[in-house]
N, C-alpha and C positions, 0 to 999 in steps of 0.2 A: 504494500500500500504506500504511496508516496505521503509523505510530508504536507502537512495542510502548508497554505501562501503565508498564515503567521509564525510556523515553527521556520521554514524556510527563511523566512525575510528575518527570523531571528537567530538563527545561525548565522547567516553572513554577516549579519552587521557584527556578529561577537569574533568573526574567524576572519575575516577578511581585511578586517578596518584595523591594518600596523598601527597608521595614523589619519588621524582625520581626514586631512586634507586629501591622502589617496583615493578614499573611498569615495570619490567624487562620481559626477555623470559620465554614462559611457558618450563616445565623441564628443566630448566636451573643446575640442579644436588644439589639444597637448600639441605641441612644434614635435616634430624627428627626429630623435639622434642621431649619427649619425652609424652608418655601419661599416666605416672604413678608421678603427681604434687604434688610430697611430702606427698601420703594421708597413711605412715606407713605399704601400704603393705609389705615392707623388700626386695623387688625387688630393685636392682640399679637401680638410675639414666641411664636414654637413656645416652649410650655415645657419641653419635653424638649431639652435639651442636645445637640450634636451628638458624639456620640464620636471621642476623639482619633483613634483606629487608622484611624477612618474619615475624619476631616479629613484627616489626613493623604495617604491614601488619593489621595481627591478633588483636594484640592490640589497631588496632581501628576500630574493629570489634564489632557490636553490640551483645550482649551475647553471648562472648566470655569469658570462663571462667578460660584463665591460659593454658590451655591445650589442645591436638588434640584428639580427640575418636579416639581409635580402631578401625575396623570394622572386625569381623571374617574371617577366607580368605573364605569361602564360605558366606559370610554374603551377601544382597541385598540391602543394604541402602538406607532410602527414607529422604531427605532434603527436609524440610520446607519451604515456602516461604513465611514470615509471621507468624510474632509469635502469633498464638490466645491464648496463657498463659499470655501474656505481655501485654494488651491494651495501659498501658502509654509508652511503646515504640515498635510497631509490625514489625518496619524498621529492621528485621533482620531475617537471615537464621539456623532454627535450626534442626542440629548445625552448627556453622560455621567453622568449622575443622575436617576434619576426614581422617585418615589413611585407605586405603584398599589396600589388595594385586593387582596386576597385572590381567588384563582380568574381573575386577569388572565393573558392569553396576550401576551405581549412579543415582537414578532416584528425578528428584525434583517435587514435592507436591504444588499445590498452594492452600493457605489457605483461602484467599478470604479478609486477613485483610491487612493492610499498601497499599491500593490502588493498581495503576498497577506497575508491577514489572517483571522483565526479568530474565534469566542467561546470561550473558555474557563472556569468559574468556580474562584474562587481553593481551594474545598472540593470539587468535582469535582459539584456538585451538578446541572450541564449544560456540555454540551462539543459544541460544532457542528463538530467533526471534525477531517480538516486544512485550514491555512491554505490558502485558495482566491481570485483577484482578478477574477472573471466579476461583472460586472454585472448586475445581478438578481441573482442568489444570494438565497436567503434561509434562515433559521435561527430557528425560534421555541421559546419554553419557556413553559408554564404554572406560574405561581409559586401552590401552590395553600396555603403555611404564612403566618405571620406570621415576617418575622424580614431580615435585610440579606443582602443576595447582590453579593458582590463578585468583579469580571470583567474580563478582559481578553485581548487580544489572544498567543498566544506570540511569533509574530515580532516584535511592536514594543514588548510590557508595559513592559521598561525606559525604552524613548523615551517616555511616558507615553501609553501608548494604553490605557487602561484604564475601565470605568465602574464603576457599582453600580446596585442596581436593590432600592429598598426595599419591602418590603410592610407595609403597616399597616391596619387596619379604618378607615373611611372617619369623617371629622367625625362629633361629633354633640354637639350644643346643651341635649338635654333638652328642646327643641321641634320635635316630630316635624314640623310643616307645614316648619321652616325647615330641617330635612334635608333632609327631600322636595326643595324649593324648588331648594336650591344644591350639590345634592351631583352635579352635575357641572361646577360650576365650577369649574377648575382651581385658581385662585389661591387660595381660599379655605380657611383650614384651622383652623375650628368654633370660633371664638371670639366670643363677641357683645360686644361695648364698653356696658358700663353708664353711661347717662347718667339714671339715675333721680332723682327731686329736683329735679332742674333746668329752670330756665325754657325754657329755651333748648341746643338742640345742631344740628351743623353735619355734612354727608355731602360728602366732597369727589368731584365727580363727574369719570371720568377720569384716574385716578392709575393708575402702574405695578401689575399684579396680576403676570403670568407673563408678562412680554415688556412688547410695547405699553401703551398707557395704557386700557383695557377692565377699567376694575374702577371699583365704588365703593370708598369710603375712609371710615366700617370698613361691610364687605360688612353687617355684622349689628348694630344699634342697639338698645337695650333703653332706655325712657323711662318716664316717668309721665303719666296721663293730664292733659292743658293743657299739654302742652309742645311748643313750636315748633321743627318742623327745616327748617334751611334746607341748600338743594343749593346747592353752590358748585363749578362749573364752572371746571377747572384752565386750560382754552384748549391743553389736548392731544385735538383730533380731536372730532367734531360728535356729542355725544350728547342723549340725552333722560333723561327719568324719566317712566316711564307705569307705572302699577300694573296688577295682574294682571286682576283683576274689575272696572274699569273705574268701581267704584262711587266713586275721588277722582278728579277731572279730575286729568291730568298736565302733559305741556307739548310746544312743540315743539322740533326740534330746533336746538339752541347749539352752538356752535362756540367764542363771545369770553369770557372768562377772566371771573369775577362770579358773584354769586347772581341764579339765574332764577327760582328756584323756591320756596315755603315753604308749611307746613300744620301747622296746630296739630289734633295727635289728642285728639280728645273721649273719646274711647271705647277701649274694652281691648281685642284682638285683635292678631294677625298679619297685616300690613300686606306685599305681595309685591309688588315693581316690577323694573324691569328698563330699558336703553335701548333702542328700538325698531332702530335701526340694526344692534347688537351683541349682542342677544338669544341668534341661535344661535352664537354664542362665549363664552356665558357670563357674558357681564356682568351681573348680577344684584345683587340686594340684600333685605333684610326692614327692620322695625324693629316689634320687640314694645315693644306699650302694657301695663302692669300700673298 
């Protein structure tokens, strides 16, 4: 038998509410942090500020690691419920933050470990019923507004089992090829590093994006035409740089930490490469000539 609307809505307020302020409205308009946590890909800082209520939030959140995932705008994310990596702590949802575009269906997994466990949203906006610890299990919600949706578990919110789940409109550059291009890569989040003027600029290939080291460093280069970039290979994990239309030779694949690669753009256009290895996981890059 489920839970009458007064025992319910009086659990969460006792399990969910760290601090007042979190326990706020779902889309209540929270800014995005960002999900590129210092790991040297060369991409800026998110410029929207992460909201305290919502730092907060997160930061006591069981593996939670600093930062919100990506999720590709056609990506289909499945949430964990129960971490079977973690035995000395499985009270938590992985992962517990993740960004996806608009009209994403978020589907959560139960893993069968940290006992029974729920979805619950902190504004009642989806609620996957009562706590249940069947393996398999699953629970999914279309998030179809822009705006933060903060969630957690009733039996364990206080232990910090808790996530969010942001929705934002997906990058965009003002160069519809380089949307097209990387707007399923997860790490990337629509910023292009202007190195205009200059002789000389550098792509560090293999830098941290969203986990592993499968990203350029910065994904998006904006140059002037006679300017030399050179790819310099960080010596994390054997990639390339091979261009989309095959009209620059690329290279093969590296592995040893150095510069392999360099090409001076003559010419104006949207230049699209990627590493052949890591292709279908997104590793990707541009570098517009003006």
């Amino acid at each position: 038998m489920r839970r009458s609307l007064t025992r319910r809505t009086a659990l969460r307020t006792a399990a969910l509410s760290a601090t007042a302020a979190v326990a706020g409205c779902i889309g209540s308009g929270v800014t995005p942090p960002s999900a590129d946590p210092g790991n040297g890909s060369g991409d800026a800082a998110d410029p929207d500020a992460l909201d305290e209520s919502l730092e907060t939030w997160l930061a006591n959140a069981n593996g939670y690691a600093g930062y919100v995932r990506r999720v590709p705008a056609d990506g289909s994310p499945r949430v964990r419920v129960g971490s079977s990596a973690n035995e000395d702590d499985p009270l938590q949802f992985q992962y517990p933050g993740i960004r996806v575009a608009p009209g994403t269906t978020v589907t959560w997994v139960w893993t069968g470990h940290g006992g029974s466990n729920n979805v619950v949203a902190t504004g009642g906006s989806f609620d996957s019923g009562d706590p249940v610890d069947r393996h398999g299990a699953t629970f999914e919600h279309t998030f179809e507004s822009v705006g933060t949706y903060q969630y957690a578990s009733e039996p364990h919110g206080e232990d910090g089992m808790r996530g969010a789940v942001l929705v934002r409109e997906p990058p965009e550059t003002g160069y519809p090829a380089v949307d097209e291009w990387l707007k399923n890569t997860a790490h990337w989040q629509g910023h292009v590093v202007d190195e205009t003027g200059r002789d000389a600029a550098t792509v560090t290939v293999g830098t941290r994006g969203d986990g592993p080291t499968f990203a350029f460093g910065p994904s998006v280069l904006k140059i002037s035409r006679g300017t030399t970039v050179s790819w310099k290979w960080s010596g994390d994990g054997p990639h390339t740089v091979t261009f989309r239309d095959g009209s620059i030779p690329g290279t093969e694949v590296h592995n040893e930490p150095g510069v392999h690669y360099e090409h001076t753009f003559d010419a104006t256009g949207v230049y699209q490469y990627f590493c052949a290895p890591h292709r279908s996981i997104g590793m990707k890059g541009a570098v517009v000539v003006e």
